[in-house]
N, C-alpha and C positions, 0 to 999 in steps of 0.2 A: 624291381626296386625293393627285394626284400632281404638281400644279404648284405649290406653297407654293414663293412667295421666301423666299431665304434668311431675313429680318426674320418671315415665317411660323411657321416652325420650334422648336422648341424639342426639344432633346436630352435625353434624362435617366436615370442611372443611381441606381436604388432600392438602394443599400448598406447596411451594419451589421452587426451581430451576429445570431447565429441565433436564430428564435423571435421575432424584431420583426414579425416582420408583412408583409414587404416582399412576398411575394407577393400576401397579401390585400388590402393597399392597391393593387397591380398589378391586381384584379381590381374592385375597388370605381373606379377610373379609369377601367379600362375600362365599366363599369356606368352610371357615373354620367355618361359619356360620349354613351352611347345605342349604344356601338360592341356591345355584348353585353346578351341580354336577358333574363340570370341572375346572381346572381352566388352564383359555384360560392365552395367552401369548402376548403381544405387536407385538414380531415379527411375530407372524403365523395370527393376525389380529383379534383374539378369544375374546379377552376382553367383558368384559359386556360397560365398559366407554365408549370406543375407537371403537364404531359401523359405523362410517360416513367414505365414499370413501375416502374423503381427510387425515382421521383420517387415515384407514390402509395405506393409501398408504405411506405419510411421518412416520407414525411410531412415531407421536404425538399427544399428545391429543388436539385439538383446538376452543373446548366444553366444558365446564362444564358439566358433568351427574349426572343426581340424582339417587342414588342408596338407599336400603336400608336392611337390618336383623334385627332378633330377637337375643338378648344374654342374659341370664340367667334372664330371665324376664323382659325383657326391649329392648325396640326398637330404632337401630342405625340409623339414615340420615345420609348419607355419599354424601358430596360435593365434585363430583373428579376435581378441577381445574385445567386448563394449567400451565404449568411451563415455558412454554414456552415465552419471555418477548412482543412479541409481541400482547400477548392473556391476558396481565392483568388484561384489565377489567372484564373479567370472575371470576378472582382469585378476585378481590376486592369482584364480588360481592357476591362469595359464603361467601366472609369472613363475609361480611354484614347479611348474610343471617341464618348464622349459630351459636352456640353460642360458640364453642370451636375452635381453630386452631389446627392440627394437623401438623410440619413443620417436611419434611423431608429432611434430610442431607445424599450423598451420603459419604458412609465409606472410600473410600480412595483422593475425590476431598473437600473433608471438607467445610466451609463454603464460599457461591458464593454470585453473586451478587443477582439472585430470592432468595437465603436462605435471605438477609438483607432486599429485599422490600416485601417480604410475612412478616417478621416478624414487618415491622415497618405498614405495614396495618393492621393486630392484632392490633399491641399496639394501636392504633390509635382509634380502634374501641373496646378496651378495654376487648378484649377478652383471655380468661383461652389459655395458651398455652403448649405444650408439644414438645419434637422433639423425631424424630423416626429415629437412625441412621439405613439406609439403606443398601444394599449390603456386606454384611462384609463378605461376600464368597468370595470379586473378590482379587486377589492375593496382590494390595497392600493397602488393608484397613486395615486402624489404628484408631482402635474405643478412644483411649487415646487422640493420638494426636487433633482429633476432637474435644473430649471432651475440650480440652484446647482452641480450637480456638475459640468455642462457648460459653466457660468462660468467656474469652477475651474479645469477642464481646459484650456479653451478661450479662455478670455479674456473680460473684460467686455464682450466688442462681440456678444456672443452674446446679443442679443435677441429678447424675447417679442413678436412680432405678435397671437399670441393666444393665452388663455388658458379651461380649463375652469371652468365654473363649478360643476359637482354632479359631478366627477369621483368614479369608485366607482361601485357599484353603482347602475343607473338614470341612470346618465351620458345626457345627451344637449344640452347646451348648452354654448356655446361662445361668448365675446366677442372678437370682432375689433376688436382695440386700434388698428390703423389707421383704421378708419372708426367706429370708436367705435359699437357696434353690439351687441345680443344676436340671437345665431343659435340658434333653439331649434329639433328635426330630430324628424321623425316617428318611430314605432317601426317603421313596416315597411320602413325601410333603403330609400326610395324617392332619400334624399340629397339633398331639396327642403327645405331648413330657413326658418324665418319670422324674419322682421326685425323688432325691436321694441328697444326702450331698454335703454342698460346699468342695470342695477338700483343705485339712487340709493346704496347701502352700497358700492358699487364703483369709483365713478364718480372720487372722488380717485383710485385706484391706478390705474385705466385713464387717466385724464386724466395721472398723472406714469410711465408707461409709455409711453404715447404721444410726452410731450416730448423724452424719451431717446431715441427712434424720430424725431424730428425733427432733433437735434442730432446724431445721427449720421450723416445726409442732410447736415446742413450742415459736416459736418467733412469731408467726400468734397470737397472744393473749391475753392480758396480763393476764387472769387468768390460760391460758396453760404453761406460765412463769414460776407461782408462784408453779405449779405444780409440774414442772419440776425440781427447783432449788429446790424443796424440796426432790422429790423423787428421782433425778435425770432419772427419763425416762416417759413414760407416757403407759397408759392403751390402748390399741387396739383401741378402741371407743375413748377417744381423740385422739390419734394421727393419724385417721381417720378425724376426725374433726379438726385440726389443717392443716393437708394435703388440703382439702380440703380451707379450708381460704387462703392457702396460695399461691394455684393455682389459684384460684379466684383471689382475691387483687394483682398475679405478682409476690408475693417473693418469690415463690418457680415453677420453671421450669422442667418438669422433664426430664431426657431421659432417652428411652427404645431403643431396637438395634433390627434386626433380619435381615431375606432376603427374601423381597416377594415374589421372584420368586419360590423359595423352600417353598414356606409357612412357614416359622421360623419365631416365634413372634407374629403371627398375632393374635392368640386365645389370648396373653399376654395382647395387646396393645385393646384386645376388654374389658379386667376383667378390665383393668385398665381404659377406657374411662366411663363402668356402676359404678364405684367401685368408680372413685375421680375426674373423670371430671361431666362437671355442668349439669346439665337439666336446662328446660325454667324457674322451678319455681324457681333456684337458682341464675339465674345470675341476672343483675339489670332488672326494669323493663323501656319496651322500650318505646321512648319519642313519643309524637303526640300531635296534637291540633286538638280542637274540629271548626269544619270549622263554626257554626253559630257563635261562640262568639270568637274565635282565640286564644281559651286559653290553656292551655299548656294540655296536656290529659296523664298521664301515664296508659299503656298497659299490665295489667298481665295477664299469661295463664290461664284463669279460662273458666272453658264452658257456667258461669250462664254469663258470662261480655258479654255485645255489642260484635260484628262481629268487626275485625279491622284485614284483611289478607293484604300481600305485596307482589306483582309480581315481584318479583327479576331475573326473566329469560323468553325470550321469545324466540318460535322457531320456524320459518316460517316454515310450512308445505304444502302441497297441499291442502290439504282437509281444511286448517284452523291453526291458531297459536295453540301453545304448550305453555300451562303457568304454569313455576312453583313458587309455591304460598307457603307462611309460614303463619301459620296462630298465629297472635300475641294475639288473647282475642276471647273468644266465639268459635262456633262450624259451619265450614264451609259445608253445607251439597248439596246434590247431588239435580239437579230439582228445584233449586232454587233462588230467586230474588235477589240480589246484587245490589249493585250502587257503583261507580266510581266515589270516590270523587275528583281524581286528575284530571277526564276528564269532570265530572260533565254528567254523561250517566250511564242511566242503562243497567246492565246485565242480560243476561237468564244462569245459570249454569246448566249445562247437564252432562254428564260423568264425573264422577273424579277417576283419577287413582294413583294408588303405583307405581313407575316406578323402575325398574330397568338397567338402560341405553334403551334401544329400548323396554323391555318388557314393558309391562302394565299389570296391576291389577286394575278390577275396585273396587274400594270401595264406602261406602255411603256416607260416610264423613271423611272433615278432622279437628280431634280435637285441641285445644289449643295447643299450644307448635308445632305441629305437620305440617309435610309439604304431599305434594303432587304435581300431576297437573291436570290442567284445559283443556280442549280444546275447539277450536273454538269461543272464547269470541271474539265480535266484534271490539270493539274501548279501549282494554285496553293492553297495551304496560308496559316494565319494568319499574320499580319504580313506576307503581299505586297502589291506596289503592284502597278496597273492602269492602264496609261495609252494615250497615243499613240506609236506604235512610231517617230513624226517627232518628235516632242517627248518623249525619257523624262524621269520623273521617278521616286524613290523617295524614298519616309518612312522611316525609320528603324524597324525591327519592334521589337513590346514587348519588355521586358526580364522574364522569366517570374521568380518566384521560383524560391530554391535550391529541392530536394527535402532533405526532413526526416526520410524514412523511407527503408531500401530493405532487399529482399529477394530471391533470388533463386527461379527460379522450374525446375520441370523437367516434359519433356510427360508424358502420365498415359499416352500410349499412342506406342511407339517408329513412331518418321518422321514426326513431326509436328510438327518442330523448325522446317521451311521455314514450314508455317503460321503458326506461332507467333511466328518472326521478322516475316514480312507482317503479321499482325493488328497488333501491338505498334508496328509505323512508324506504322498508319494510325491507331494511337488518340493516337501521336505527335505527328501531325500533327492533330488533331482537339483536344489538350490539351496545347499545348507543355510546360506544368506538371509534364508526366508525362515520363518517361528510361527508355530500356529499351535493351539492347543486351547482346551476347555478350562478357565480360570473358576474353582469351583468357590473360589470368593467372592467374586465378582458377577457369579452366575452368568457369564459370560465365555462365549468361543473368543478370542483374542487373533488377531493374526497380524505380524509384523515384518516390516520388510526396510529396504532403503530410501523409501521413497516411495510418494504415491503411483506413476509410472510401474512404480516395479509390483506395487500391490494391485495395480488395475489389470497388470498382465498374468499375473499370479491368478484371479478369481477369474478369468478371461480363459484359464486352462483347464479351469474348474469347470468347467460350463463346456468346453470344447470334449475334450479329454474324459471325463466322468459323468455328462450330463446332470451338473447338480446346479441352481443358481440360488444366489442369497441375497439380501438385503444389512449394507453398509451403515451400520450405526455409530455413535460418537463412544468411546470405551468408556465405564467409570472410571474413578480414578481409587487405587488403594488407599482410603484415607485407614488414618489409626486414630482411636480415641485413647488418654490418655487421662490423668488426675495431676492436682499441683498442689495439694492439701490431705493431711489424714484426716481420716474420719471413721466414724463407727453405724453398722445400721443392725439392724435386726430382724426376725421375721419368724413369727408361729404358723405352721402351715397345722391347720387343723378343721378335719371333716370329719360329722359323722351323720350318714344317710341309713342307719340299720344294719345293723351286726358290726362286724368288725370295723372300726373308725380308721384315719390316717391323722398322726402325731408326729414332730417334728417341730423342734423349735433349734435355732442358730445366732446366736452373737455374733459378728464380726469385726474388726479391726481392720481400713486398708488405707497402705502411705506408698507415696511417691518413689520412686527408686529412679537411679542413672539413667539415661535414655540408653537402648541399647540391653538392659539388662533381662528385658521381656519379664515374666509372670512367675511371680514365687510364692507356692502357700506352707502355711506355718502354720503347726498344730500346736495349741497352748491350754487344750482343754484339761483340767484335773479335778479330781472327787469323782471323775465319772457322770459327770452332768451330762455328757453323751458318750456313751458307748464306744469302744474304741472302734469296731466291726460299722459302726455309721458314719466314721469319720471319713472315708474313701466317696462316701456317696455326697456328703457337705462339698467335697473337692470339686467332684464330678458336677453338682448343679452350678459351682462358679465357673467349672473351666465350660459350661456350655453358656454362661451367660456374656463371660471374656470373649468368646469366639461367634457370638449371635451379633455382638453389640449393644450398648445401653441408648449412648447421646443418639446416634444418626445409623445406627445397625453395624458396625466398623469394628476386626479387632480389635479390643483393648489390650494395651500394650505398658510395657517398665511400671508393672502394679503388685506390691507386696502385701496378700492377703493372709490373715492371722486370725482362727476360729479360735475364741478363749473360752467361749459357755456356751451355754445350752441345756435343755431338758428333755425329755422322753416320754412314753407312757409305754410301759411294762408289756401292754396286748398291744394299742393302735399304732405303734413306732416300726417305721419298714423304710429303704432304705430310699422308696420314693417320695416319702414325705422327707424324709431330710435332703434332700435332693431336692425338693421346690425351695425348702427351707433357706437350701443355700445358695440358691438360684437369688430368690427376691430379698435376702440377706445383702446379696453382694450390689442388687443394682439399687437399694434404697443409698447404701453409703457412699455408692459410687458419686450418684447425682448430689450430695454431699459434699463434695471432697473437691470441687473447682475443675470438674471438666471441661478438658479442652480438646480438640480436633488436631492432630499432627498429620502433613500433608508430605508425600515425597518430595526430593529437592532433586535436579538432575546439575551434573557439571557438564556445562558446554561448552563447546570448542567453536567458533566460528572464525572462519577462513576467508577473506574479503579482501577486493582489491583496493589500494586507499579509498579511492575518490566514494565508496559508498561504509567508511567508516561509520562518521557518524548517523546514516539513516541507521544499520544495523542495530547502534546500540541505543539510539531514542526508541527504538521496536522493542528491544530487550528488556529497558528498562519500564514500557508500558506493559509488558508481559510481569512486573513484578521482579525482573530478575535484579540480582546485584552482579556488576561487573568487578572482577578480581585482578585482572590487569590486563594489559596492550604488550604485545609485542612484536616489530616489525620482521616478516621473511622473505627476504627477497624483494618481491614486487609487492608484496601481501601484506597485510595486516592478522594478526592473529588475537581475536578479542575471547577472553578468557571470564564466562559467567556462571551465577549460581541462579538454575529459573526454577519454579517450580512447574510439576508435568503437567499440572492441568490447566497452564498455559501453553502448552507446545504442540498441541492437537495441530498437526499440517503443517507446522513448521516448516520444513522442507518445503514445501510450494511456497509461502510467504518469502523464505528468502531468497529463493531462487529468481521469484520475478522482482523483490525489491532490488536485486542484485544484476538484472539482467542474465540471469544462468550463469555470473561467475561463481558466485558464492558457496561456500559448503561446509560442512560442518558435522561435529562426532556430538554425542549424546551420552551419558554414563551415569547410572544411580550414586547418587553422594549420601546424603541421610534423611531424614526428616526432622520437622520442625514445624511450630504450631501455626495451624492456621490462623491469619486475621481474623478477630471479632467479628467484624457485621459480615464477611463472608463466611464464618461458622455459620449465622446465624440463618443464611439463606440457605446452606448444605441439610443445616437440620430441618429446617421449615421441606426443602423439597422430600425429604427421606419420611418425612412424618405424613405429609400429603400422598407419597404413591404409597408406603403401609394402609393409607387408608384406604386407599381406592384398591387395594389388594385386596381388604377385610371385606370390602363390598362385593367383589367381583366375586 
């Protein structure tokens, strides 16, 4: 299964919300395939997807897997992503990675909040979508009602291809509204269902379901128009071809139904992925620039084209990273030279394998259109290009979402900071989605992710994978201190212990400026009252007192400082006496001059279904924030605030369970602005309390 032309091929990412099914259907594909000659279960921990400790034990997928089958001549990639919201950036990037979305909607909780951001990362990245309603065994799925929601949501072109007929309990038939058909399916999930007529009570709704399904073939066209309104219907082969335009272009959506876990549907949704979803040579072709001259490069699957492959996943291992690879132009083959135009390094390629979650297949190569992985590549990380070191090309790497959470973290056992720094790059590089780094303001490691789930699995790799373990503390938060009044101080720095003495003296001026405009010094000294050669060191004692802190230890920030005079002494004047000079110059005037604390402000996005509108934003508004406006989507509410972040520490958990796990929400720095009075006052009080216990210690 490693020569499929491009027109072979079929790419495919399993999306949605958590708890649809999306692995079971991943494994009922494979089943029904003949690829696998079980099909394992979520709960019993059997899965091909869902192979990793963390994975059985929670009973979620929190990987992307690459899987793959053969169906009726042609070769499926199946991208199993998390649904889980803390695990998006997987789902992004299989979306990126793949050319069709597959979304699944569970049958009786309709559409959620992962059903809206899997389907708005599709459309984004402009890919053929389909939904898959799930579960219509479990007692209260309403495949209609769904159907409506996802109308709603999504538009009237979001049609039923098929629909259940005894959905509920004892589910096991399904009518294929395209070939106007009953598919009635064994009970022992063998996935071999029998053909016979739609049932005569049905047969109107199927027959004017169908027509819709016709005329939306003929709206993809306008010479499928012209056909249509003559013949009123169209020939098999166009309306093949109009299906197909219409999935592509967006106006026509389909849904199919079944229950992966009984394997119902899944052989359907495979005739229907070879039959009217895209392969590589159908979708557009994908953008790049050629790195010697920066000009725009488009990418089609051809095997005679340049090499132009993209690391869309990577996966620490022992022995070495796990890379899996699409390959966008030319023929990736086994034993072979590579280069790395996003790291600008070359590669040795060695083994290349077909994966089916933990299995391996080795193959030679991998063709256009065509995925696999790599292993043990040195210095290439997700979103690198692979190409010809005669011809570079690169893709543009994904754009990971913001982090939603962060926390800092500290080692459990002293020297094991260097560890900790290495593990945390490599899980870096393994999960762009995740941020870690040593905040040297904050004197703190920071690390942040989507959520706490995603950070508990993160430091859980740490500990697995690098043997390092740390202790979770609360992060400070970046305060700035700031002035709202000029003022003036001064200060004689002057020693003398025998023999040569220290002399420095410093005037200063300092006013308020723009927010935003940061720190500007101004020399105004004349007659020479200080030396011009001393005046870089007066600079140097403020810029180290602006970045120590005055009020609460915090950069000082939008502060215009102005040295007008000053004196010297001819032997004892050296450049560190003016240097303290201008040090306790700047913070006499500072404490002067109406210092205030400015606090960051984040804008946030929170995404909730009505009915827990208002708990959300009575939480928000007890957090300090201001709400900026309401707006309804869909089923959804979308509440629009200004909070600050050091009220937002675990946010994500608080909403999630105020929400019952519908709720969800982005996070994005906005600006700052001053902190509250009596909360200044308790910032400074704690900051002047641990200096002490510093000075002690």
């Amino acid at each position: 299964m490693n020569s499929e032309t491009p027109d072979r091929i079929r790419n495919v990412a399993l999306v949605g919300h958590s708890s649809t099914g999306k692995t079971s259907l991943a494994e009922a594909l494979l089943y029904s395939a003949g690829e696998s000659n079980r099909l394992g279960t979520v709960d019993a921990g059997t899965t091909k997807s869902d192979f990793a400790e963390a994975e059985i034990a929670r009973k979620i997928s929190i990987s992307m897997s690459m899987l793959h089958c053969g169906w009726n001549g042609a070769k499926v990639n199946i991208l199993d992503a998390p649904g889980y919201a803390d695990f998006i950036g997987d789902a992004k990037a299989a979306l990126w990675a793949a050319d069709n979305a597959v979304l699944l909607v569970h049958a009786a909780n309709g559409v959620e909040i992962g059903t809206d951001k899997a389907w708005g990362i599709a459309e984004s990245f402009g890919r053929p979508r389909l939904f898959f309603v799930n579960h219509v065994d479990k007692e209260f799925a309403d495949f209609h009602k769904v159907l409506n929601e996802l109308q709603e949501q999504y538009g009237r072109h979001v049609l039923p291809f098929q629909m259940p007929v005894n959905q509920g309990t004892g589910f096991n038939q399904i009518i294929d509204v395209l070939n106007q058909r009953l598919l009635t399916y064994p009970a022992d999930a063998n996935g071999k269902p029998e053909s016979g007529e739609v049932p005569a009570d049905l047969r109107d709704d199927v027959e004017s379901l169908r027509e819709q399904i016709v005329e939306a073939a003929a709206e993809s066209d306008d010479e499928l128009t012209e056909k249509y309104l003559e013949e009123l219907d169209l020939s098999e082969e166009d309306l093949s071809r109009g299906l197909k335009l219409g999935i592509l272009n967006g106006t026509t959506v389909p849904v199919l139904c079944g229950d992966a876990s009984r394997n119902m549907g899944a052989d359907q949704l495979l005739d229907f992925l070879v039959d009217n979803m895209m392969s590589p040579s159908e979708v557009p072709a994908t953008g790049g620039r050629m790195v010697s001259t920066d000009e725009p490069a488009e990418l089609r699957p051809s095997a005679d084209g340049p090499l132009a492959a993209v690391v869309f996943k990577t996966v620490s291992e022992t022995v070495g990273d796990l890379s899996f690879v699409r390959v966008y132009s030319g023929s990736l083959p086994a034993s072979s030279e590579v280069y790395n135009s996003s790291g600008k390094t070359a590669e040795r390629v060695g083994q290349i394998y077909a994966l089916n979650g933990q299995d391996r297949e080795e193959v030679p190569f991998i063709s256009a259109g065509d995925m696999g992985a790599l292993v043990k590549l040195k210095d290439t990380h997700s979103g690198n290009t692979l190409c010809e070191r005669r011809n570079q090309v690169e893709v543009a790497p994904l754009d990971f979402p913001h982090p939603l959470i962060r926390i800092a973290v500290e080692p459990k056992s002293r020297g094991d900071e260097e560890k900790i720094s290495m593990g945390l790059q490599r899980i870096h590089e393994e999960d762009p989605s995740f941020i870690a780094g040593y905040d040297a303001e904050l004197k703190q490691i920071i690390v942040q992710g989507q959520g706490e789930l995603h950070l508990d699995v993160v430091l859980e790799k740490l500990k697995q994978k690098f043997g390092v373990e740390v202790i979770t503390v609360e992060p400070r938060i970046p305060y700035r201190e700031t002035i709202t009044s000029p003022a003036e101080g001064h200060h004689r720095h002057k020693k003398q212990t025998g023999g040569r003495g220290q002399f420095g003296e410093a005037y200063l001026r300092i006013e308020p400026v723009s927010r935003g405009e940061g720190f500007e010094f101004q020399d105004e000294v004349v007659g020479g009252a200080i030396p011009r050669n001393y005046i870089p060191a007066v600079e140097k004692g403020v810029v180290e007192a602006i970045e120590r802190g005055v009020l609460a230890g915090y950069n000082v920030v939008d502060t215009r400082v102005t040295v007008y005079d000053g004196s010297y002494h001819p032997v004892d004047s050296s450049e560190m006496a003016f240097h303290m000079a201008g040090s306790q110059a700047f913070q006499k005037a500072f404490m002067s001059a109406r210092p205030i604390l400015l606090e960051p402000i984040y804008r946030v996005t929170v995404m909730v279904p009505e009915k827990y509108m208002g708990d959300v934003m009575g939480d928000l508004n007890s957090r300090r924030g201001r709400i900026q406006g309401m707006d309804p989507e869909g089923s959804f509410q979308v509440i629009r605030a200004e909070v600050p972040l050091a009220e937002l520490y675990k946010y994500s958990t608080s909403l999630r369970s105020m929400t019952q796990g519908t709720g969800d929400y982005t996070m994005e720095f906005d600006h700052y602005e001053s902190v509250p009075a009596e909360l200044t006052r308790k910032i400074v009080e704690a900051s002047r309390k641990k200096e002490g216990e510093a000075v002690e210690a």
